[in-house]
N, C-alpha and C positions, 0 to 999 in steps of 0.2 A: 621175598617181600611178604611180611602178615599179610593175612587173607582178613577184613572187616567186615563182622560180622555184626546185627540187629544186634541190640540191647532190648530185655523185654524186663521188666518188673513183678516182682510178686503178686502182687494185685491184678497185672496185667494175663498171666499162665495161670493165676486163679479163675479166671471169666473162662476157659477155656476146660469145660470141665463135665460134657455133656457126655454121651456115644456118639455124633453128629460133629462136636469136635474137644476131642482128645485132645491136650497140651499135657507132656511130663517135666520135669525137671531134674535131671541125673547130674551131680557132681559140676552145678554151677551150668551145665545148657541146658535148652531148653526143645524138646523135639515132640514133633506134631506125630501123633503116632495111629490117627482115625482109620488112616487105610489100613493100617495094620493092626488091628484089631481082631479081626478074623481069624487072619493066621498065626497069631504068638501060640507058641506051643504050651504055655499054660493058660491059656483062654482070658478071655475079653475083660472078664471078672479083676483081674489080674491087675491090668491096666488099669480099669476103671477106680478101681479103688486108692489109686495111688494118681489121679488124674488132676491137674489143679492145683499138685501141691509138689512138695520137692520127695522124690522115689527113690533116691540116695539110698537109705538103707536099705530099702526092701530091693533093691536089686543087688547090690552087696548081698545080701544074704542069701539070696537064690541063685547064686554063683554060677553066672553068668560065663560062656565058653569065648572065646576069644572072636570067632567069626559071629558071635551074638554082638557084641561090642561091632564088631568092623558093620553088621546092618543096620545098627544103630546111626550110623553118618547118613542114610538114606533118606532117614525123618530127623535130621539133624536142621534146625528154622533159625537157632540166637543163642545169645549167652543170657544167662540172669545177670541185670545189673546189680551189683553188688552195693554201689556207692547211689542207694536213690536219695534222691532231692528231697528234704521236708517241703511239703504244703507249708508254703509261703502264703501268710494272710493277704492280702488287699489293702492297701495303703489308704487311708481315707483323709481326705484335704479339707483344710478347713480353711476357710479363707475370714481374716479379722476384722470386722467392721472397722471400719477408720471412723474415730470418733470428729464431730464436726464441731462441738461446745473448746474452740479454740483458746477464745477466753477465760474461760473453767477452767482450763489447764493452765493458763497460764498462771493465774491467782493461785491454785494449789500449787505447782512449783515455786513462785515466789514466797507462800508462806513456808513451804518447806524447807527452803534450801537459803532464805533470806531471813528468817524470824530467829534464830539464836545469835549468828551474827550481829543483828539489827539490835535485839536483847542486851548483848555482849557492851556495846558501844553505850549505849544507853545507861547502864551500869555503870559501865567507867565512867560518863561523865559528870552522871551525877557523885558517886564517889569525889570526882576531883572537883567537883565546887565547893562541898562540903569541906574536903582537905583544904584547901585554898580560902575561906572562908574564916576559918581555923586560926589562922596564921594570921 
């Protein structure tokens, strides 16, 4: 059965970045390494400069011995989350006045939606008296 492990954020092992507390990031984890500051056999310096941020390389490159890796599980704290969430804005509501000029409205819909029609008819019947007329 997977063993569940803290998810911590880049921003989050960023804050962690003093002597007082040490946060590193090697190949996606993340381990708290202040107690062991002391004793890393290339000195405190070491750490610290890679403190905060992902040390991926630079431990790669200081070709690290096998039982270095196995003490490495000791100040082993989370995984970097790999998949973080964007800051999502804040939704802001707006709520629409209800207009109360009932009547207003109603005349502007009736000229709108009633005045080409009304037009229309008017039109024809004058047309048709004049044809009618006519005759």
């Amino acid at each position: 059965m997977p063993t569940l492990t803290k998810l911590y954020s880049m921003k989050e092992a960023a804050l962690h970045n003093t002597p007082d507390d040490c946060w590193v990031v090697v190949d996606g984890k993340i381990y708290d390494v202040t107690k062991y500051l002391d004793d890393h056999p290339g000195g405190a310096d070491v750490l610290l400069a890679v403190t905060g941020k992902d040390g991926t390389e630079e431990f790669e490159d200081a070709g690290h011995s096998k039982s270095a890796k196995e003490l490495m599980q000791d100040y082993f704290i989370g995984e970097l989350d790999l998949e973080e969430t964007p800051d999502i804005p804040e939704m802001e509501v707006f709520r629409k006045e209800q207009d109360t000029d009932f009547a207003g409205k109603l005349v502007a819909y009736a000229v709108q939606y009633w005045a080409i029609p009304v037009a229309a008819v008017g039109i024809s019947a004058v047309v048709a008296i004049l044809y009618a007329r006519r005759k």
